[in-house]
N, C-alpha and C positions, 0 to 999 in steps of 0.2 A: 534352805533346808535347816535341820533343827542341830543344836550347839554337840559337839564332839564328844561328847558324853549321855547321851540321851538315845537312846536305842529307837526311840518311836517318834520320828519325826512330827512335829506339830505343822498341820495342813491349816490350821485356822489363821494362818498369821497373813498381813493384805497380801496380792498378787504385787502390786504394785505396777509402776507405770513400762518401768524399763523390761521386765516381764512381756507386758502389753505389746510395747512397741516389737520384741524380739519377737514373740508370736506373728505379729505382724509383717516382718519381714519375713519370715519364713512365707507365709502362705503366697505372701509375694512371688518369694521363689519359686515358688513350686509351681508357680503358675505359668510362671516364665520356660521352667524346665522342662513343663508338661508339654507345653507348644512346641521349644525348639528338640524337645526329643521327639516328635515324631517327620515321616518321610512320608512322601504320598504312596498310596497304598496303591499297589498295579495288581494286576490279574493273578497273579500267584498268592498275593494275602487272601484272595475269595475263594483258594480252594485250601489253606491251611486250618488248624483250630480255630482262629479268631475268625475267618470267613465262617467256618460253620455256626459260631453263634450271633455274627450279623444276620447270615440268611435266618437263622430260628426267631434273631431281634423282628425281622423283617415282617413273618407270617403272622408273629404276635399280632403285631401291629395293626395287618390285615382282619384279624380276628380269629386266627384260629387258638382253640384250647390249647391253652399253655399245659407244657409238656413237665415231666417228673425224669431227670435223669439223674439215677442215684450214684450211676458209676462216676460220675464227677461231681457230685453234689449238687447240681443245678435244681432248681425246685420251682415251681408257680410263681411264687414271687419276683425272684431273679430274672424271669422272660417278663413280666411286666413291666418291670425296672429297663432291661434293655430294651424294650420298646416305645417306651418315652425316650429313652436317649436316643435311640432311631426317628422317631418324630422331630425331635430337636435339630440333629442334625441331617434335618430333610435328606435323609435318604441314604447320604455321602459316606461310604465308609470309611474316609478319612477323618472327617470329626467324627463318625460315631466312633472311631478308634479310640481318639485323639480324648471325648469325653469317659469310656467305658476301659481302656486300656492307661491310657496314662494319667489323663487328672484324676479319676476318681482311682485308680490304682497308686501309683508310686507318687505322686504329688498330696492327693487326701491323706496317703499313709504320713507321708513330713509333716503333716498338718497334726494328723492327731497323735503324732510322737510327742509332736514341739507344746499340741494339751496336752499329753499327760504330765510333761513340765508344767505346765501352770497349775493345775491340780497339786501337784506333789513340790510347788514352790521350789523349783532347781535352779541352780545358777543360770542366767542368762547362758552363757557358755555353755553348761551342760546341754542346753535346751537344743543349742543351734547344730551341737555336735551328735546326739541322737537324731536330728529330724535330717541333717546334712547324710548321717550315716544312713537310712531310710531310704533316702534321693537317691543316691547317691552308690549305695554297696547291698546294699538286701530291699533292694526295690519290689514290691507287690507288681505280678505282671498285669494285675486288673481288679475289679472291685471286689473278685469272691476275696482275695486275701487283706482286705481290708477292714472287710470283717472283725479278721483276730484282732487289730488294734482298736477298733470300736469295741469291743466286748472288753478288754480289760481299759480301757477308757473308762465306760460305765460305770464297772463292776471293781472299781478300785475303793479301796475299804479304807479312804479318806474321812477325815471329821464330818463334813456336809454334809455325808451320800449316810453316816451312820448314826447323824444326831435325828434324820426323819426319818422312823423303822418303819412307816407306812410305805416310802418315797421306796426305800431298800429293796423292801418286799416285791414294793411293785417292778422294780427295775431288776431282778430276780428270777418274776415271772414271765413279764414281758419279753424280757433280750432272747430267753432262748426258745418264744414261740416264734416273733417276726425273723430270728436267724433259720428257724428249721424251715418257714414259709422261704427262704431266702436261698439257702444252701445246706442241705440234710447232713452233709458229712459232717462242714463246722459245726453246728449246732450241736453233736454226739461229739465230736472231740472236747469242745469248750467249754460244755456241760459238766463232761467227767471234770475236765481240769480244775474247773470252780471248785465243785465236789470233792476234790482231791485237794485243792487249797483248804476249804472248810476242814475236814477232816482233821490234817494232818502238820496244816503250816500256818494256821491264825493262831495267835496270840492274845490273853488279855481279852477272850470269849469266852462268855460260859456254854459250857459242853450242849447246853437245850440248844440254844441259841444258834450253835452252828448246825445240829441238827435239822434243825426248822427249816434255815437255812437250805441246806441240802434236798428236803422237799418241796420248799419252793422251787428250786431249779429243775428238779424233778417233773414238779407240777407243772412249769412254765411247758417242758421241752413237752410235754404228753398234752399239753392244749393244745401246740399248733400242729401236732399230730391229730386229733379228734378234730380239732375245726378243718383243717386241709380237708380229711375225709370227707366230712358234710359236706364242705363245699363241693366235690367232688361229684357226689351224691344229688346235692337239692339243682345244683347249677348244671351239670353236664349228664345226669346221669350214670355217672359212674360207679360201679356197684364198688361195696366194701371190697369183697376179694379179690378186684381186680386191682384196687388202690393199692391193698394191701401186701399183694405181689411187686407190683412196681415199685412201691417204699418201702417195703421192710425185708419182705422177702426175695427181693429183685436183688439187693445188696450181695447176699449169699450166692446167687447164681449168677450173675455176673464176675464173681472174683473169686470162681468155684477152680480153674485153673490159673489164678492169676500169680504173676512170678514177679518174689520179694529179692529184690538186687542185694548182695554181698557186697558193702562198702571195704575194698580196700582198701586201706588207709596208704599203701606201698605201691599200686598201679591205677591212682584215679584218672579218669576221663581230661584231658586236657585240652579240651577245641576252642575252649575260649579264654580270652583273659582272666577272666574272672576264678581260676583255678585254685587260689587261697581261698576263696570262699569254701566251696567243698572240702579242703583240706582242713581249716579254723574250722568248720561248725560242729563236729564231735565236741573239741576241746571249749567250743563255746558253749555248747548247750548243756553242759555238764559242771563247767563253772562255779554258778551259785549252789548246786549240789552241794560241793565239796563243804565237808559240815562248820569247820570254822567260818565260813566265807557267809553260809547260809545261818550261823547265830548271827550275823553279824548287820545281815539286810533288812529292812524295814518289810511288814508283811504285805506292801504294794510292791516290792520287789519280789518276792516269795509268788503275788500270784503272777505279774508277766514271765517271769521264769516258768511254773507251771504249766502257762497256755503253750508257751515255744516248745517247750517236753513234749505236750500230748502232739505236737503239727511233726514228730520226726517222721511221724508214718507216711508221709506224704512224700520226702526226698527217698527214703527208703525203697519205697515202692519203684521210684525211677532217679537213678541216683544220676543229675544232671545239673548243670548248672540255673536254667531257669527254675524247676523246684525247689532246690534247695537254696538258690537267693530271696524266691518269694517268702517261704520261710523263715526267713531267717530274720526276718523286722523285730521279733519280738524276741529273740535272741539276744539280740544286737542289743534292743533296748535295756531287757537284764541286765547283758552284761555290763553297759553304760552306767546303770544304773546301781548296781553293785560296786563298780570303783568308786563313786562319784561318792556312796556312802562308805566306802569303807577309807577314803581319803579324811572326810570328814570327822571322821573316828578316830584318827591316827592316834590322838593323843589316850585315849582308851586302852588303842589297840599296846601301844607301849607301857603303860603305866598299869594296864590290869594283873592280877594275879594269876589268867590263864596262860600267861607266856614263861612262867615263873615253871618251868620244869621241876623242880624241885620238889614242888608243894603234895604231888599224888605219889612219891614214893618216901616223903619224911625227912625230917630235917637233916636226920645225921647221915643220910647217905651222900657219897661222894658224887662230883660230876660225872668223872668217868663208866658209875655204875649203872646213871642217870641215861646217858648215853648209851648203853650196850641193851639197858631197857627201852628205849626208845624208838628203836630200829625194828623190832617186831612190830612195836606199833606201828613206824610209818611203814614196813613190808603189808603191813594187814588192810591201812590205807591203799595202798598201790595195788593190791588185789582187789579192792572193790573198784576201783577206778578200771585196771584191767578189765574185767570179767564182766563190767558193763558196756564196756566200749567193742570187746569181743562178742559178748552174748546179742546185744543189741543190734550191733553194724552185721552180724555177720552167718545171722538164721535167715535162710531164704524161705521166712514166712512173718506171717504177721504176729507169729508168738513171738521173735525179733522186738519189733518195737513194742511190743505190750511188757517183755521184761526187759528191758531197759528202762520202760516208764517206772518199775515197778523196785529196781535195782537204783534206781536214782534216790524214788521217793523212801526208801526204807532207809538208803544210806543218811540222808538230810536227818528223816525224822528217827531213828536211833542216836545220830550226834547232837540230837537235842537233848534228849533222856538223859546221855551219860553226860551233858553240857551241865544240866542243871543240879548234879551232882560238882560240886565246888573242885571235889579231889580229884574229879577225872579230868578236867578242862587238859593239863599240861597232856594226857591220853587224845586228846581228841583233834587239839596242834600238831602232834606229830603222827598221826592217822591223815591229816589233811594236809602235810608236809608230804608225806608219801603219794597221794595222791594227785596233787599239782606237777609233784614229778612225771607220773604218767602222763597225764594229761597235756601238759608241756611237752614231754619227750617223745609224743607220737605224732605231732605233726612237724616235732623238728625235725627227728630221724627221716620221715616223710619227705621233709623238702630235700633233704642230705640224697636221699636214694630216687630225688626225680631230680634234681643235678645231674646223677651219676647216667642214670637214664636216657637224657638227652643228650648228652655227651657221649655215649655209645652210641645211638640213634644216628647223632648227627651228621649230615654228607655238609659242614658248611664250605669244601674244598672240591667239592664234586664236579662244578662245571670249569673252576679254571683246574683241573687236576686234567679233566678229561681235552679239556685247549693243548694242555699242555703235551697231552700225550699225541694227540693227532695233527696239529700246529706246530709240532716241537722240526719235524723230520724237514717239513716246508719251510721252517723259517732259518734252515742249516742251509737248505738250499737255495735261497733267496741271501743271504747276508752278507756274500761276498767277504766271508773271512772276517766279520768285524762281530764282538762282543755288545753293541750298541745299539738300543734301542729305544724308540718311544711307544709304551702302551697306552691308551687310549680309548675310552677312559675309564671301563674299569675294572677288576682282575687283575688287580696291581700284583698279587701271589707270582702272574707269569715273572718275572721280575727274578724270583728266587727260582721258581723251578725252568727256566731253561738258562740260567746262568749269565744275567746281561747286568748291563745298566744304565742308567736314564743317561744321557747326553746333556739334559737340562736340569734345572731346578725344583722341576714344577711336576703335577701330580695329579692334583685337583682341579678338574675341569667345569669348576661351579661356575655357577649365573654371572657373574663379572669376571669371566677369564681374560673378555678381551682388553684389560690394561695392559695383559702380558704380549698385544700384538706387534709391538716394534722388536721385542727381543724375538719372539719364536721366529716372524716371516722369514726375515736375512737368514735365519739359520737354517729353515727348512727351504730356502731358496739357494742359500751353498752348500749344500750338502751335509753343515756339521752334525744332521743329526739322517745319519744313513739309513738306516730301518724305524717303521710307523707300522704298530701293529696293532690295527681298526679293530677290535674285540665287541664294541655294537656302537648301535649311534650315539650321538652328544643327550643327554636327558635335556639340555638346554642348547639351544643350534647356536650352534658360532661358523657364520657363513664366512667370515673373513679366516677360519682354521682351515673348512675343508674346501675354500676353494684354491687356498696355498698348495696343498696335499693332493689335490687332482692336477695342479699346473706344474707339479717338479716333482711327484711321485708318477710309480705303472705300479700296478694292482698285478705284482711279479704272483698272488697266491690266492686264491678267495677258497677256505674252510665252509662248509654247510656239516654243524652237527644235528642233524636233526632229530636228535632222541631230546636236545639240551636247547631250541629253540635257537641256534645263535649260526650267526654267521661272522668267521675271524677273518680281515681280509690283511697280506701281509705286504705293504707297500714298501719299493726299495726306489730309491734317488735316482731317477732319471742320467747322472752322473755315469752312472753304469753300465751305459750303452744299452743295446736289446737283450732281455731276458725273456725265459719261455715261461709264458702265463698259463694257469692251471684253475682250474675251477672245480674244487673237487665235494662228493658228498660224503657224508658218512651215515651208512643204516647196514643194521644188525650186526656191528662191530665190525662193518669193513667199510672199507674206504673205496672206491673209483669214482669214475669222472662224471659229472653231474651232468642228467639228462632232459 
């Protein structure tokens, strides 16, 4: 990347080999990760989502008119495409998965994270740690989200792509016709975003220039509008107004009742690991926002932040963890790529005169004064940060994510304005001091109050609680007076709550217990260990324990909880002459004798 003082990194300089090679392992991996992430696909994947678009792969294939669904974006192209990959993998829904779901999803995505390191010349390390985070933490669950990473792949406003404005032009027009042939919704998200990049976040353009710009993307997205139709038209017969309902105005009626989820940032969804993700992706996607952060990033960082801004509507819409991990690659990427530059800066970032507080209220003023000034600022930051994060997560409509795009991009580009004014920079440090607080302080507090959560929630004492309470009364009357026991193996809790103690040393009934067989037998063959209290079987069988424990124990007690799957049985030492055996159940909090 380019030297610690240079704002616009230089993309002309070689890729070089160790570059080369890093790409190279990567695609490795991914190919690798592609394969052993997938299971074979049983009878339940052919009646979920990804069944439904093997069977559409399928009829493609056969020949029927490929279909226009706007409510997912799917469009003509996209059922072409799956239908070669359904060819390929003759038939088998496991590779077609296998090619349609994971390589060309979350494996391509590592692929062209780890290009757009070769493009934007990143350290080896950076390269491996975007494309690994990709794999890895915001995986694409299939090829429509792969999409977003090919589009700012392209459309990165690198030396090469801006020294041929024919090349530009044409890759301008192009992406966002073969995208809307591809998937209708990207192609109006990533359109705007470009648009929104031109507009508002290039740098060292002249104002024609971006405009032009902007009708090219225009242009492009309105060809593959106009040619879809034809084809439409000349190929299937299909009249304008019927296309025209299906594509444009199919959109509105389909999502004429559709409900826009309220991200809680203090009660989110927890069914899967992955439950940081949903928690970090507000505070990630708002990130380079934050206007120091955003003077600070190169305008290829400006546009993939951009494109992840315009995909919030998508997690919003179903605020889950598959959504918003598949979103989240071009997040991830920013945000990568925002450290990675503002590391490189450091010596800037310390040695400029916008950290020099002083400088926008005068010489002779005091620290302290500096100070008591400063803190409106940063409150004025932490309300924009606020009020996008509330207005955005928290409108159950899609005016939600429209001002939030809208509350992001205004904030960036006003802290440019007042950036390029000399005397406001120390104003615009502590506008984005206030801001990182938020933004930091809402998914801390977040994790602080789903701690607290779980912790209320939690039954982790609930089944040996309930041993305890229905085992407790049988193992008084099986003990024969002795405080002595061995549990087994595991509910070691009972331990404390019916007031015993082990006899022996030992606790742990793992995979090699039996070196402990010369100590335990003798002593569950003399008696020294008077009560065995069977709580469930061995996870690992040790036939020389329980055939000790059937030859010098009586099964004086056998518990059935059956609300708690378990059966306690309470063995006493043969020593003790005949005792009255009981076999008892337990349903709907009462106990008798199991039938």
């Amino acid at each position: 990347m380019a030297s610690s003082r240079d704002l616009r990194p230089d993309h002309t300089e070689p890729i070089g080999i160790i570059r080369w090679a890093t790409f190279a392992g990567v695609c490795v991996v991914a190919l690798v990760w592609s394969a052993y992430s997938v299971g074979a696909q049983n009878g339940s994947f052919l009646t979920q989502d990804f069944g439904a678009q093997y069977h559409l792969a399928e009829i493609t294939a056969r020949g029927a008119i490929p279909l226009v669904d706007f409510e997912h974006g799917w469009n003509a192209g996209s059922f072409w495409v799956n239908a070669a990959l359904y060819a390929i993998a003759s038939g088998s829904p496991t590779i077609w998965y296998f090619l349609w779901g994971r390589l060309l999803g979350a494996g391509l995505g590592a692929v062209l994270a780890a290009a757009i390191g070769l493009r934007l010349r990143l350290h080896p390390v950076v390269m491996i740690a975007v494309a690994l985070g990709v794999l890895l933490l915001a995986t694409p669950l299939h090829i429509k989200y792969t999409i977003c990473l090919l589009w700012v792949f392209v459309l990165l406003p690198t030396g090469w792509l801006e020294s041929r404005p024919r090349l530009a032009a044409a890759a301008r027009v192009l992406l966002p016709a073969l995208v809307f042939w591809q998937y209708v919704e990207l192609a109006v998200l990533l359109t705007g975003a470009s648009g929104l990049f031109e507009l508002f976040a290039r740098r060292s353009v002249p104002w024609r220039t971006r405009i032009v710009n902007c009708f090219q993307l225009a242009g492009g997205f309105v060809l593959g509008l106009v040619v879809e139709a034809v084809a439409y038209k000349v190929l299937w017969g299909l009249s304008f107004a019927d296309f025209n309902r299906q594509v444009i105005l199919g959109q509105t009626e389909t999502h004429e009742n559709a409900q826009y989820a309220v991200w809680s940032f203090f009660d989110l969804p927890t069914e899967s690991g992955r439950f940081f993700i949903l928690a970090l992706y507000p505070f990630a996607l708002l990130l380079p926002f934050v206007p120091l952060v955003w003077q600070r990033v190169s305008d290829s960082t400006r546009l993939v932040a951009l494109a992840g801004l315009v995909l919030v509507i998508v997690p919003i819409r179903r605020v889950d963890n598959p959504h918003t991990t598949t979103v989240s690659a071009l997040v991830l990427v920013a945000v990568v790529l925002a450290v990675a530059e503002l590391y490189e800066r450091r010596t800037s970032l310390i040695e400029g005169h916008f950290v020099q507080t002083s400088e926008p209220l005068g010489e002779g003023v005091s620290r302290s004064t500096r100070s008591v000034v400063a803190l409106p600022l940063a409150a004025a930051g932490a309300a924009w940060a606020a009020a996008t994060l509330w207005i955005g997560f928290g409108l159950q409509s899609m005016a939600g994510a429209v001002l939030l795009v809208a509350l992001a991009v205004a904030g960036a580009a006003l802290g440019g304005l007042a950036w390029n004014k000399h005397s406001l920079r120390g104003a615009i440090a502590a506008a984005s001091a206030g801001a990182l607080v938020v933004l930091g302080g809402v998914p801390a507090l977040a994790a602080v109050d789903h701690l607290g959560d779980m912790r209320r929630d939690a039954k982790s004492f609930v089944v040996s609680d309930s041993i305890a309470r229905w085992v407790g009364p049988e193992y008084e009357r099986c003990n024969g007076g002795t405080r002595e026991a061995l549990v087994m193996p595991n509910y070691l809790e009972l331990y404390d709550a019916l007031e015993i103690t082990n006899p022996t040393p030992y606790y742990l009934f793992h995979y090699d217990f039996a070196q402990y067989e010369d100590v335990l037998v003798p002593q569950l063959e003399d008696g020294s260990i008077p009560v065995v209290i069977e709580t469930m079987p061995l996870h690992t069988p040790q036939p020389w324990l329980t055939d000790a424990i059937s030859a010098n124990y009586v099964p004086c007690s056998i518990v059935r909880i059956e609300k708690h799957g378990v059966a306690v049985t309470v063995w006493t030492h043969q020593s003790r002459g005949d005792v009255r055996q009981r076999d008892l159940s337990v349903r709907g909090g009462e106990m008798g004798p199991t039938r």
